[in-house]
C-alpha positions as CSV (number, residue, x, y, z in Angstrom):
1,X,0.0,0.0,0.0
2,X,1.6,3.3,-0.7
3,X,1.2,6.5,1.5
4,X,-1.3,8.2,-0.9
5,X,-3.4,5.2,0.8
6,X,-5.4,5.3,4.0
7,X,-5.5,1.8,5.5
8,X,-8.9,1.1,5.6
9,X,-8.2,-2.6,6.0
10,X,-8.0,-1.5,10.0
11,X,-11.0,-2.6,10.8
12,X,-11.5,-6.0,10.7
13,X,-8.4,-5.6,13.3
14,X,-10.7,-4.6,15.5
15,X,-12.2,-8.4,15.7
16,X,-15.5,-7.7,14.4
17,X,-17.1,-9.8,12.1
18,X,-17.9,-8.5,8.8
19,X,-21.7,-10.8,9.3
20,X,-23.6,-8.0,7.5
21,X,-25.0,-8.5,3.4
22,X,-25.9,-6.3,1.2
23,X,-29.1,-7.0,1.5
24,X,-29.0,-6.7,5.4
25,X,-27.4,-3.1,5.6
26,X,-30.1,-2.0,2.8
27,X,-32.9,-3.2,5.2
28,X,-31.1,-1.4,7.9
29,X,-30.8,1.5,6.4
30,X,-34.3,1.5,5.4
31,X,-35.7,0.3,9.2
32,X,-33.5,3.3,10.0
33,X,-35.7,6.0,8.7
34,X,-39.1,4.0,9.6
35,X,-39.6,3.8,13.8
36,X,-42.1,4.8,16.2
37,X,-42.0,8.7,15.4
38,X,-43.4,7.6,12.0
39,X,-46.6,5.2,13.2
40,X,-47.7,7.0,16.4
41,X,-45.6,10.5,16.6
42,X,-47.3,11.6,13.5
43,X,-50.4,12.0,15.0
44,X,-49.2,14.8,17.6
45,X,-47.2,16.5,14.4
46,X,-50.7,16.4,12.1
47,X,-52.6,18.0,14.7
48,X,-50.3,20.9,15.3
49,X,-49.2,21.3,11.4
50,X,-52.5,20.1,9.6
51,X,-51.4,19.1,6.2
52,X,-48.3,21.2,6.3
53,X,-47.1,18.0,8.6
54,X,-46.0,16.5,4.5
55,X,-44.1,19.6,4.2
56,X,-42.2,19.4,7.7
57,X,-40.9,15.8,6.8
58,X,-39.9,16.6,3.6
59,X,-37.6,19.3,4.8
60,X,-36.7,17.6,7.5
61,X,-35.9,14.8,5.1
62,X,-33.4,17.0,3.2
63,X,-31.3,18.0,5.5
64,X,-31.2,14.1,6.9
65,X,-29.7,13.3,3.7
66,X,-27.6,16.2,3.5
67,X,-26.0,15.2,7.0
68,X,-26.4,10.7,5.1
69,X,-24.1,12.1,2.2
70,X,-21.5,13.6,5.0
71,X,-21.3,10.8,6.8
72,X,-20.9,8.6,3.9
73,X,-18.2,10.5,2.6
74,X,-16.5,10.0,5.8
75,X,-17.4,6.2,6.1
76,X,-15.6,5.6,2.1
77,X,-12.4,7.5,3.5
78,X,-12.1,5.3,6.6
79,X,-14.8,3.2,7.4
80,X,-14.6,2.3,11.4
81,X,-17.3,0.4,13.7
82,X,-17.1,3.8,15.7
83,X,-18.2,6.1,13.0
84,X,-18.8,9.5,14.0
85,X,-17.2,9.3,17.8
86,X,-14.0,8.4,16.0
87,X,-14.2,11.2,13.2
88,X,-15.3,13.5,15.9
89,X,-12.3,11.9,17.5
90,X,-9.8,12.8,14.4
91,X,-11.1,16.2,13.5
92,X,-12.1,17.8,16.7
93,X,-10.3,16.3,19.2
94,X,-10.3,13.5,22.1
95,X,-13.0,15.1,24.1
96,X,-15.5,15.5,21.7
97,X,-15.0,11.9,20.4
98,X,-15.0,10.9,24.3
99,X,-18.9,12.9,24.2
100,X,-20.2,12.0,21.3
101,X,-19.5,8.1,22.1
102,X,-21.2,8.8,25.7
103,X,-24.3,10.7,24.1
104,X,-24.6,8.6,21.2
105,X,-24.8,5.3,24.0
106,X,-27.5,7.8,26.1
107,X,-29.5,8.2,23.2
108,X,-29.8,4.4,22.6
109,X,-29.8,3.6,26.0
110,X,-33.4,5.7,26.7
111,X,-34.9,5.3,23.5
112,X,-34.6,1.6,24.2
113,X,-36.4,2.3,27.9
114,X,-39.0,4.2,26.0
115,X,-39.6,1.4,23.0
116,X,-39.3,-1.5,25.4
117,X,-42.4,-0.2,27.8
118,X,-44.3,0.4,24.3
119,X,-43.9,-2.6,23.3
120,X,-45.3,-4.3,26.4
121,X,-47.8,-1.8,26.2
122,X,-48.8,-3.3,22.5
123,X,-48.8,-6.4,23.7
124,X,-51.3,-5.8,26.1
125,X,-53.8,-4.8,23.5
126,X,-54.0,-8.6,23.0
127,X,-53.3,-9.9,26.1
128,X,-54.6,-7.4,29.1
129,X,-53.9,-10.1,31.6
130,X,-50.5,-9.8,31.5
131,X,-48.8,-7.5,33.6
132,X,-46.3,-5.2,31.8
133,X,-43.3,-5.5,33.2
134,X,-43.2,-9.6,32.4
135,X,-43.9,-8.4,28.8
136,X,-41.2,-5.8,28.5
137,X,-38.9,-8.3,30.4
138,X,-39.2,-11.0,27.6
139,X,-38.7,-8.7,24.9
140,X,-35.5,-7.3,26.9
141,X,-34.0,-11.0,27.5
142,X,-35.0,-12.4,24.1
143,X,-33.2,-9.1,22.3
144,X,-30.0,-9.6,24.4
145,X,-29.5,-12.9,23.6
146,X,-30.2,-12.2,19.9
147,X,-27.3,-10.0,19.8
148,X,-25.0,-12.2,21.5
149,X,-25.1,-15.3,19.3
150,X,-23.9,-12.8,16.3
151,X,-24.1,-9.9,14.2
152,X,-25.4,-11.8,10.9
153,X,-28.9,-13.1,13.9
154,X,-28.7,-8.9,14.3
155,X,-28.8,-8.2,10.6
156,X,-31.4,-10.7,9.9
157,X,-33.8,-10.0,12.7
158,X,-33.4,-6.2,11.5
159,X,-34.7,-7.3,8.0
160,X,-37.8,-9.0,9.3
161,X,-38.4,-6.2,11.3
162,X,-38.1,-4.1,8.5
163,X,-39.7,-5.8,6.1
164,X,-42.9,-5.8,8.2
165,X,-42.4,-1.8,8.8
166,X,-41.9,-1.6,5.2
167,X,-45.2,-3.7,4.0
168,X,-47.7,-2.2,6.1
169,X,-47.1,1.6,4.9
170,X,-46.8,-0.1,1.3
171,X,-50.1,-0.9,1.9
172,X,-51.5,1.7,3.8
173,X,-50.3,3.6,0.2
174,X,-51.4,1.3,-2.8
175,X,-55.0,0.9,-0.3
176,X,-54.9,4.4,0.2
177,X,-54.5,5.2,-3.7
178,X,-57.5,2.6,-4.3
179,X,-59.9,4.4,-2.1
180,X,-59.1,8.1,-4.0
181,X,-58.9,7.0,-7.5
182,X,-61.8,4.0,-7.2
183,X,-63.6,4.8,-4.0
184,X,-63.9,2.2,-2.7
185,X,-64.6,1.5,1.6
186,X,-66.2,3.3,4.0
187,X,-64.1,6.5,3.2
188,X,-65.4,6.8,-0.3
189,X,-67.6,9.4,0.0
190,X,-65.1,11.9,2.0
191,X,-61.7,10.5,0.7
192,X,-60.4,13.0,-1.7
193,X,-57.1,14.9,-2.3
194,X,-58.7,18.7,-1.7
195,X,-58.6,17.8,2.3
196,X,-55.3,18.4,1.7
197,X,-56.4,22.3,1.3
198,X,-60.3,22.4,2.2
199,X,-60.5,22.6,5.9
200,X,-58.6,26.0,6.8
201,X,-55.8,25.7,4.3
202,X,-52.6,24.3,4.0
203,X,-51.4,25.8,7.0
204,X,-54.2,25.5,9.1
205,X,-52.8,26.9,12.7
206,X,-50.0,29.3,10.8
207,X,-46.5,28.5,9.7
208,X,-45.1,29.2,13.2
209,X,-47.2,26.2,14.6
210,X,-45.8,23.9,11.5
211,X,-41.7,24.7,12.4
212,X,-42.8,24.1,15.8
213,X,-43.2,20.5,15.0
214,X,-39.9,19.9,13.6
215,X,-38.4,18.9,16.6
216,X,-40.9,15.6,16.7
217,X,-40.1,15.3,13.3
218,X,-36.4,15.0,13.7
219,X,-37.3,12.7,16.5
220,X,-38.8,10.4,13.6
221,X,-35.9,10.4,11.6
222,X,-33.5,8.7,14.5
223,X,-31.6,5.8,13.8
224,X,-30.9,7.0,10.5
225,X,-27.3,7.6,11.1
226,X,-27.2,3.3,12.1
227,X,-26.1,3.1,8.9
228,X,-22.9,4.2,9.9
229,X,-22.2,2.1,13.1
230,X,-22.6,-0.8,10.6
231,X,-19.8,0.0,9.2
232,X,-16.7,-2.1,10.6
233,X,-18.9,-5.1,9.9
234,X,-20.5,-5.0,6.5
235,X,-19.0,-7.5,3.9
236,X,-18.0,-4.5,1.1
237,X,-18.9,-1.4,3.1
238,X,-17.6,0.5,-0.4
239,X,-20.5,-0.8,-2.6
240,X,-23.4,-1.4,0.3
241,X,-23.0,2.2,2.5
242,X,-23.5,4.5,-1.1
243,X,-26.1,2.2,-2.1
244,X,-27.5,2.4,1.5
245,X,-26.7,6.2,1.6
246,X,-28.3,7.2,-2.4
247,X,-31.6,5.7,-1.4
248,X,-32.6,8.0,1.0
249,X,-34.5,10.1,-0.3
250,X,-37.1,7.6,-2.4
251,X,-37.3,6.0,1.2
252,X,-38.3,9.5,2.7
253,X,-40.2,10.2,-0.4
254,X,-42.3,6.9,-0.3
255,X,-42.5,5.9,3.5
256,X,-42.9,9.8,5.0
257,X,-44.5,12.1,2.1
258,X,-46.6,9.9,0.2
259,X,-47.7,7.7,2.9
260,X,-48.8,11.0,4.8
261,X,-49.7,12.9,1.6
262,X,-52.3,9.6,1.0
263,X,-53.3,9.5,4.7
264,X,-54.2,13.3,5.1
265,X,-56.2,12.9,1.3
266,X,-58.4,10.0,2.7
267,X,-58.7,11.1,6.0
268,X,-59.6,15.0,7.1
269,X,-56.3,16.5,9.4
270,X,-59.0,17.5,11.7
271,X,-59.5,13.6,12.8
272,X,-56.3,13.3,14.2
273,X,-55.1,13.5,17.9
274,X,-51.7,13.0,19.8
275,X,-51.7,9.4,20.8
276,X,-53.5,8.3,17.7
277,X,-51.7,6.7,15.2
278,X,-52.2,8.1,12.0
279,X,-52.3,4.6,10.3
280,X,-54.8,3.1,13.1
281,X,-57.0,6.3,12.2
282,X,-56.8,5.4,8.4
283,X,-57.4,1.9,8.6
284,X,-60.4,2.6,10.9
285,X,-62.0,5.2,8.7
286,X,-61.6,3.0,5.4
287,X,-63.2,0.1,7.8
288,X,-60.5,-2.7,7.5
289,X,-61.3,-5.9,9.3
290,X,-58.7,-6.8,12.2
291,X,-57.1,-3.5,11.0
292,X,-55.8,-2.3,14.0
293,X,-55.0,-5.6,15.3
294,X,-53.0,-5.1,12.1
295,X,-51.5,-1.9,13.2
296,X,-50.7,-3.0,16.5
297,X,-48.5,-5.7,15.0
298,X,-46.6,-3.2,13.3
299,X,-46.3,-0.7,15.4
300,X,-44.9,-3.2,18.2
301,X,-42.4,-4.6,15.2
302,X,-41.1,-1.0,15.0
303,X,-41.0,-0.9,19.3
304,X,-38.7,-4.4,19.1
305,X,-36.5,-2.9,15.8
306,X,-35.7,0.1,17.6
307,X,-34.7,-1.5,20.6
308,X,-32.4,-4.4,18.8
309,X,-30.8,-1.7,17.0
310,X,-30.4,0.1,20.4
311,X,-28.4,-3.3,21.9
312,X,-26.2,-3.3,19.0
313,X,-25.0,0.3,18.7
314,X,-24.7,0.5,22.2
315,X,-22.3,-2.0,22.8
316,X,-20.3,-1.0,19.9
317,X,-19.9,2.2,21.1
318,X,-18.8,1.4,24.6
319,X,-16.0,-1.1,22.9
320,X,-15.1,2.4,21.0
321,X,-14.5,4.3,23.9
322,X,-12.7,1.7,25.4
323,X,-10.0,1.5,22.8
324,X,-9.3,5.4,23.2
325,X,-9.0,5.1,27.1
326,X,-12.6,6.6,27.8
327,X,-14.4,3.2,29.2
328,X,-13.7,0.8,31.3
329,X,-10.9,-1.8,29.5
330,X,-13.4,-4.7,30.3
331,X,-15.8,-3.3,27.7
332,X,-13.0,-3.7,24.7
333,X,-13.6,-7.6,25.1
334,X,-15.6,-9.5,22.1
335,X,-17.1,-12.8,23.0
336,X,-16.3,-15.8,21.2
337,X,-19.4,-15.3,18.6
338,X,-17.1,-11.7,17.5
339,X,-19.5,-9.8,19.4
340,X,-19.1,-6.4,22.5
341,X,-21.2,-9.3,25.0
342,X,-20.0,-7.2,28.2
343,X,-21.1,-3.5,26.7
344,X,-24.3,-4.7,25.5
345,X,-25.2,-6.7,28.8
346,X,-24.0,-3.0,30.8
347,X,-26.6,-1.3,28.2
348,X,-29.0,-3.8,28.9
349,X,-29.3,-3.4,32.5
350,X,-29.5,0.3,32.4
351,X,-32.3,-0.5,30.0
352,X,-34.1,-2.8,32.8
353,X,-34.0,0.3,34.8
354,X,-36.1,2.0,32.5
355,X,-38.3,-0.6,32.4
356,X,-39.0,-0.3,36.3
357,X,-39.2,3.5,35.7
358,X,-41.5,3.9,33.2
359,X,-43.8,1.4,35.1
360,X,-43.5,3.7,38.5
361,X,-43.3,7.2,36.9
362,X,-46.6,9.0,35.0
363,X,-47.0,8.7,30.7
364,X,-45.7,12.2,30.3
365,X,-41.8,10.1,30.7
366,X,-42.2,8.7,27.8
367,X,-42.4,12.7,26.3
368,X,-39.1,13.5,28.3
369,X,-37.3,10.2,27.2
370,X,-38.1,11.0,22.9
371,X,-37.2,14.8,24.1
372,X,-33.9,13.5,25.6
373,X,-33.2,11.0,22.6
374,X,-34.1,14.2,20.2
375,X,-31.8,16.1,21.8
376,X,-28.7,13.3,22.0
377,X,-29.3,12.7,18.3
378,X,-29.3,16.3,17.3
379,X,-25.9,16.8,19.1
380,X,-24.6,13.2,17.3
381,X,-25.6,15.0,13.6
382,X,-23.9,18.2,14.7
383,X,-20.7,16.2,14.9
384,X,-20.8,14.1,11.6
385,X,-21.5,17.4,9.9
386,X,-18.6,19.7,11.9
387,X,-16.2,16.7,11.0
388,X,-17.3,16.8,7.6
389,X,-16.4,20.6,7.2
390,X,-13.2,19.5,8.7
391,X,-11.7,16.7,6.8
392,X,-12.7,18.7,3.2
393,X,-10.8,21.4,4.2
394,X,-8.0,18.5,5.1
395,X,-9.1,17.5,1.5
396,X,-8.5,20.6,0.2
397,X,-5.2,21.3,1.7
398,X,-3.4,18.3,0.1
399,X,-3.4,16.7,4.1
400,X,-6.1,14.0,3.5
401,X,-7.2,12.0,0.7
402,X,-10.3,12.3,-1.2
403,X,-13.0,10.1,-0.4
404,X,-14.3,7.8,-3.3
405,X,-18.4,9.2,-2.2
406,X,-18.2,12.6,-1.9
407,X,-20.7,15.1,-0.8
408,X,-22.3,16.5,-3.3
409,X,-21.8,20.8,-3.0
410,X,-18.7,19.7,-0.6
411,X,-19.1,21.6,2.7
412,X,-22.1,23.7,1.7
413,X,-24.9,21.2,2.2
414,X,-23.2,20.7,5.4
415,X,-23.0,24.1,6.6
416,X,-26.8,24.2,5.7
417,X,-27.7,21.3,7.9
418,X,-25.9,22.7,10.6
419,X,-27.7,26.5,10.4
420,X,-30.9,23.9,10.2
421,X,-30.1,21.7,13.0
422,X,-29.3,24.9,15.1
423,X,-32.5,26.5,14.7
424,X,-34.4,23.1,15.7
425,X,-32.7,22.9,19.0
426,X,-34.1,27.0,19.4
427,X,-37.3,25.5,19.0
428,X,-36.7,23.2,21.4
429,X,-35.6,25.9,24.3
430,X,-38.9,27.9,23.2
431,X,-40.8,24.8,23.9
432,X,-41.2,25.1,27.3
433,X,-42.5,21.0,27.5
434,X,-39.0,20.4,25.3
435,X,-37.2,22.0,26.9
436,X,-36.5,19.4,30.1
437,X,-34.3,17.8,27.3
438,X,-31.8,21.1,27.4
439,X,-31.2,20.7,31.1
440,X,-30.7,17.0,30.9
441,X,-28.4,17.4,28.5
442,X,-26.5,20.1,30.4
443,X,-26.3,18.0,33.6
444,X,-25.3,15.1,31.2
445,X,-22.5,17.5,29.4
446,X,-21.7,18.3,33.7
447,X,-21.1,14.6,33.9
448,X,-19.4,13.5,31.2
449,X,-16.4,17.0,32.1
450,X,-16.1,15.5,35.2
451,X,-15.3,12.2,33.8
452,X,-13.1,13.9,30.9
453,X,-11.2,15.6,33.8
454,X,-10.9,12.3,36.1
455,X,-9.8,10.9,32.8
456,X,-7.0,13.3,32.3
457,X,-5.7,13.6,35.8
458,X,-5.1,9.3,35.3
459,X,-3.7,9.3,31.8
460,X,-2.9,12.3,30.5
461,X,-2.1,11.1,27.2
462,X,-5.7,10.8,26.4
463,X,-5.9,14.4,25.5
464,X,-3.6,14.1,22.6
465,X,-5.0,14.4,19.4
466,X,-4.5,11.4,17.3
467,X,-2.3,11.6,13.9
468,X,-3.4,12.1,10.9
469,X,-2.7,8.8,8.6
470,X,0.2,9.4,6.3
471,X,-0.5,11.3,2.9
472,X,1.5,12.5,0.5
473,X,0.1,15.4,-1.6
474,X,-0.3,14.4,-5.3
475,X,0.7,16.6,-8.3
């Protein structure tokens, strides 16, 4: 290899297995930008926005593949299990790799307290005799062992789960498309694309009511960045990530504008309610048997896929900080199936306790736990994008080589997302229900300097910035 090279063949060093297919990482990817804030969240966004709801996610969804395209041009120059902690790592410094690998494990960590309740909470719709907390339990035991036997039992329960997300709004579409164009069902007689425009307008409550739900839309669009943890253990991370990466936005297209652009045209904005699923609403309204038996299937299937992917990037994380000094050694170790077994069990527990939590504390926890995710995301896309504007200018001074997927605009769709992202978390602080997020995240930043400082006074080294890999400038 010469030294116009980066050695991207460092990561299967790290012990990983490289368990994940093509067409594993695709469904990933896609199960990625379909959860929870799609299926129920939706239905608090519609009633704030109206139908201008379709024109929040489709923003929303431009910038997410503005900050997909930065991160993928990272991933092609040096893909890594530890994605954006370890570019935060390399172009920012130590500490900000150190709290993006903490924040990015906090996220997980309380979105999997939040989805694992839910999902007991599901399962109670079909069995009310069964207390909660046995329900959430089995989920949480039956997920942890699935991601200790191996990543490929990861990848392929991901798929399923997918796959099932990725049916249902199919169908919610093509039935949706029937009852407009043929009108047929129940909804025949009302189902029509002017609702879109006929009950108060597009903007219904104002366009400052619309932004305001930005901040539950970027809650939807969580997980997205998965892609990237995937990295150090896809097969051919430089054909599947692009190919992951480029179908964004017909994903966002299909399974967040058109499925609510069909939704709102068969069923009036003014039917919808927070805590009412927009696709329960639907299939209700059109008068599907057993639809929201249907629903509930899927909905819990998005719970469960959220929570999996929650195990699995958690424990990778915590083996991430561990290499650079910033975890406990013990959580470096990879079981004999190639897999982080001791940071996914620690992750696990501190799940359990959200479990217990969630059963003691009132519903409006579930409202701080999404705020608290929001927030620990938002901070995680701020760092791919900030590294991004780093390494082109590395790019551009001859110091770094060139990715082979690069950003489309270079640093100026990145800059963009950044203004964007930084105007979402304004929201947020004006939000005075939101804003709980802002001072758990600055007792969490509190924290996490106290660690960086307990850190340094034992191993000073850790604040050195690590090199840059040898390049020579070409031409």
């Amino acid at each position: 290899m010469t030294s116009a090279q980066v050695d991207t063949d460092k990561a299967p060093e790290e012990g990983y297995e490289r368990g994940l297919n093509s067409r594993q990482v695709q469904m990933i990817a896609i199960g990625g930008a379909i959860g929870v804030g799609l299926f129920l969240g939706a239905g608090a966004n519609i009633a704030k926005a109206g139908p201008s709801i379709i024109l929040m996610y489709a923003l929303a969804g431009v910038i997410i593949f503005f900050i997909m395209r930065a991160l993928g041009e990272l991933l092609l120059y040096r893909p890594v299990s530890g994605s954006f902690a370890e570019y935060s790592r390399e172009f920012l410094g130590p500490f900000f790799g150190y709290f993006t690998g903490w924040t990015y494990w906090l996220m997980w960590v309380v979105t999997g307290m939040a989805e694992l309740t839910a999902a007991a909470i599901y399962i109670h719709y079909w069995f009310p005799d069964i207390p909660q907390w046995v329900s959430a339990l089995v989920f949480l035991v039956l997920l942890f062992v699935a991601n200790l036997i191996s990543v490929k039992l990861f990848g392929e329960i991901e798929f399923w789960f997918s796959m099932v997300k990725v049916t249902a709004i199919i169908g919610m579409i093509v039935i949706g498309v029937g009852v407009l164009t043929l009108g047929f069902s129940q909804a025949g007689d009302t189902a029509a694309v002017s609702n879109l425009w006929e009950f108060d307008g597009f903007f219904p409550k104002g366009i400052g009511s619309s932004l305001m739900t930005l901040q539950g839309v970027m809650f939807a669009y969580l997980a997205v960045e998965l892609v990237g943890v995937t990295a150090g253990e896809s097969e051919n991370p430089e054909k599947t990530l692009p190919k992951a990466i480029n179908t964004l936005p017909w994903r966002i297209a299909l399974f967040y504008v058109g499925a609510l652009t069909v939704i709102l045209a068969v069923v009036k904005w003014t039917e919808f309610a927070e805590g009412v699923s927009p696709f329960v609403e639907a299939f209700a309204v059109i008068g599907i048997p057993a639809g929201a038996g249907i629903v509930n299937f899927v909905v819990l299937t998005a719970a469960l896929s959220s929570c999996n992917s929650g195990m699995y990037s958690t424990g990778r994380m915590l083996r991430t900080l561990a290499d650079n000094g910033e975890a406990p050694r013990i959580f470096n170790k990879l079981s004999s199936t190639k897999t982080p077994a001791i940071g996914i069990a620690v992750s696990v527990v501190f799940m359990a306790i959200g479990v217990v939590l969630n059963y003691l504390v009132p519903e409006k926890a579930f409202g701080y736990v999404t705020s608290v995710a929001t927030a620990a995301g938002i901070w995680t896309w701020l760092m791919i994008l900030i590294s991004h504007v780093r390494y082109r200018r590395k790019v551009v001074a001859g110091r770094l080589p060139a990715s082979s997927f690069p950003a489309p605009g270079g640093s100026v769709c990145s800059y963009i997302a950044i203004a964007f992202l930084l105007f979402v978390t304004c929201l947020i602080a004006y939000d005075a229900d939101a804003r709980v997020c802002l001072y758990v995240m600055a007792g969490w930043a509190a924290a996490l300097g106290i660690g960086w400082a307990v850190l340094k006074s034992r191993n000073p080294q850790i604040t050195e910035r690590p090199g840059e890999p040898e390049f020579e400038k070409i031409g």
